[in-house]
N, C-alpha and C positions, 0 to 999 in steps of 0.2 A: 263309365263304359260298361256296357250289359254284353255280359255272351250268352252262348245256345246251355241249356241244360246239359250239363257236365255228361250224365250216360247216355242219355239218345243220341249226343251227336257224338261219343264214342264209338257208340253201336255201327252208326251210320259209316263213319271214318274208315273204322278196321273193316266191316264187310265191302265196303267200295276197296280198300286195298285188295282183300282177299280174292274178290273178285277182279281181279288187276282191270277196272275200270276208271282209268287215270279221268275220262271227264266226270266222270261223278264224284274224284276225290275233289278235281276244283271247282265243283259248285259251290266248294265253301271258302273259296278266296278271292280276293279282290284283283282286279284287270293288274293293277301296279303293286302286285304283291311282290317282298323281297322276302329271299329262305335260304337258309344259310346250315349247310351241314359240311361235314367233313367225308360225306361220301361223295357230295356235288362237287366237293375238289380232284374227288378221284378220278370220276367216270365223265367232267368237262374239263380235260385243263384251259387255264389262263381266267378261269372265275374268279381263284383265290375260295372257291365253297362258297359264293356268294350268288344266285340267282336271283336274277330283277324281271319281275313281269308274269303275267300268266303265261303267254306264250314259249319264253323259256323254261317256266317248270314244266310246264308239258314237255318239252323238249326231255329234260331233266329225268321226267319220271319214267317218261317212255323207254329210253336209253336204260334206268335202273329197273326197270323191268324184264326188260330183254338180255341182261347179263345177269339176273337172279330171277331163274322161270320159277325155282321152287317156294319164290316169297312169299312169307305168312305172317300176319302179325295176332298176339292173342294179348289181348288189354288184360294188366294187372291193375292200374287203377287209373282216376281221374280227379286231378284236382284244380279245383277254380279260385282264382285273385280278381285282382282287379282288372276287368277288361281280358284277362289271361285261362288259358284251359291250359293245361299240361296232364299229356297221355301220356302214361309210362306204358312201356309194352315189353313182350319180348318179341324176337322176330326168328325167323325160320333157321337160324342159326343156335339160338338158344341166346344170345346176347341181347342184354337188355339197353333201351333206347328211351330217354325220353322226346316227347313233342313240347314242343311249347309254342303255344298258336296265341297271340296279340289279332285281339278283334277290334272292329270300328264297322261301327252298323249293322252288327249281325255277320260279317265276312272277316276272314283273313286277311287282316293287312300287313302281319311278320311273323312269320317264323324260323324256328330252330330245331335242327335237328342235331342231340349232344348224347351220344354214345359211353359207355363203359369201356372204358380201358381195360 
């Protein structure tokens, strides 16, 4: 499993966030993407933090944009595995966040989102 070069498509990621340009974030995922954070449990109940689909993340991100207008994310680093990217960042809070994006063809086919306690 091949991903995108670990900093271009960081660059790419956090400026589409910063830019709260939620279709440019999912150019980089897949129609039947599943993404799984514990903010998606917050701001959808009955998910369980579990969203299936491009359509629902949009839904997802739209919704998490509109209740944090001041979100910013600034990448601390980026690292690649197998088929896997993992952005760590901090975000407009000052609380640090990892990503962890599973690819299959160059797209997002899973991710996570796992926060600092």
């Amino acid at each position: 499993m091949s991903t995108p070069e670990p900093g271009e498509f960081a660059r790419a990621w956090s400026a589409a966030w910063n830019h709260r340009d939620v279709e440019a974030v999912l150019a980089h995922f897949h129609d039947d993407v599943v993404f799984s954070s514990p903010v998606a449990a917050e701001l959808l109940p009955g998910t369980a933090g579990v969203v299936r689909g491009k359509a629902a993340l949009r839904e997802y991100w739209s919704t998490a944009l509109a209740a944090h207008p001041e979100l910013h994310f600034d990448v601390l680093g980026v690292y690649r595995g197998q088929g896997v990217l993992v952005i760590n960042y901090r975000n407009e809070r000052g609380g640090l966040v990892n990503e962890v994006l599973e690819f299959d063809g160059g797209l997002v086919r899973r991710g996570h989102g796992a926060y600092l306690d």
